[in-house]
N, C-alpha and C positions, 0 to 999 in steps of 0.2 A: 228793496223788493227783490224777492226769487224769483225766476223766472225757468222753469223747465222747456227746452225747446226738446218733440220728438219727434223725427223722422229719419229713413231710411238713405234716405240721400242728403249726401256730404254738403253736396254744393247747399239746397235747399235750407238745410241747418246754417250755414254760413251766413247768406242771403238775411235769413229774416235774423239770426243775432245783430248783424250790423245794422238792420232798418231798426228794431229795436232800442239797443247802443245807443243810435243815432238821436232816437224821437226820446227817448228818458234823459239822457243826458243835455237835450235841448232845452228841458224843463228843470233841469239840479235836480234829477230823483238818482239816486243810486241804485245801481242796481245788482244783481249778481247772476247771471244766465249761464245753466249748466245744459249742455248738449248729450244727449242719448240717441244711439240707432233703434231703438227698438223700447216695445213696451217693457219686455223682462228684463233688458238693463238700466231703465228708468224706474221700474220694482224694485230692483237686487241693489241699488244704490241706497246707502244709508242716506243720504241729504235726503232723497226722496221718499224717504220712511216716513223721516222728521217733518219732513213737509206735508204727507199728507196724513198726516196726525191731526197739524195744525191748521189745513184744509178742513176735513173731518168734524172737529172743533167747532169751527168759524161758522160751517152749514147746518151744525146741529145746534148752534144761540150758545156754546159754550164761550165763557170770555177766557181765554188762554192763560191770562196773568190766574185768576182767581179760582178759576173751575165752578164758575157759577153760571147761570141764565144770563145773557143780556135783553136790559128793558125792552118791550115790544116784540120779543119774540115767543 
């Protein structure tokens, strides 16, 4: 799982990666949590391109492998 944390404050960003970490990792989920100060460099980041392509995807019934509808939506 990706996980985008954004906020302005250092500590803030800290804080919630480690409760985060904490609670995915208590359940064996893997995860990868990338930290940004701001919306423009959470934009201007390539992972976050990729990401919310496949965001994007997900919200509009595209299945990502296939580039089709999924059932029921």
């Amino acid at each position: 799982m990706t996980i985008a944390i954004v906020d302005d404050t250092t500590r803030d960003r800290e804080l919630l990666k480690g409760m985060l970490a904490h609670y995915f990792s208590s359940y064996g989920t893997d995860t990868e949590i990338h930290e940004f100060r701001s919306g423009e460099e959470f934009f201007e980041s390539l992972q976050a391109k990729a990401l919310c392509r496949h965001i994007f995807r997900y919200l509009h019934g595209r299945d990502h492998r296939y580039g089709r509808r999924r059932p029921g939506l």
